[in-house]
N, C-alpha and C positions, 0 to 999 in steps of 0.2 A: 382439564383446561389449564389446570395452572402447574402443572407437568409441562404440558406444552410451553408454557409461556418460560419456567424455566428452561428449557430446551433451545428456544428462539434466543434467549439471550445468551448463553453458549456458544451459539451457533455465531453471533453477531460478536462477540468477544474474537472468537479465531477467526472469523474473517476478517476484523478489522485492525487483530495482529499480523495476519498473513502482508494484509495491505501495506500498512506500513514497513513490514519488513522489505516486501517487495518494491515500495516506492520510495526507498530512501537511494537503491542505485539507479534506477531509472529516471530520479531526480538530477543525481550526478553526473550521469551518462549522458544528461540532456543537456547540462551545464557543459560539459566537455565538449557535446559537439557545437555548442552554441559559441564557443571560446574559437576552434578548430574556424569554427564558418566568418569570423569576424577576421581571424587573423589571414583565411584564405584569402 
């Protein structure tokens, strides 16, 4: 069990560097088009 639990937190480390990596241009991207839609 406590294999597991180290494991789970691993697990939750790379996904919630995955995430951020991934939601820092999808942040962006969404500022840009919100920029794009204002000035449309």
């Amino acid at each position: 069990m406590a294999n597991n639990k180290k494991l789970v937190s691993v697990f939750t480390d790379f996904v919630a560097f995955q995430f951020s990596n991934t939601l820092t241009p999808i942040r962006d991207n969404t500022f840009v088009i919100l920029t794009l839609l204002v000035e449309f």
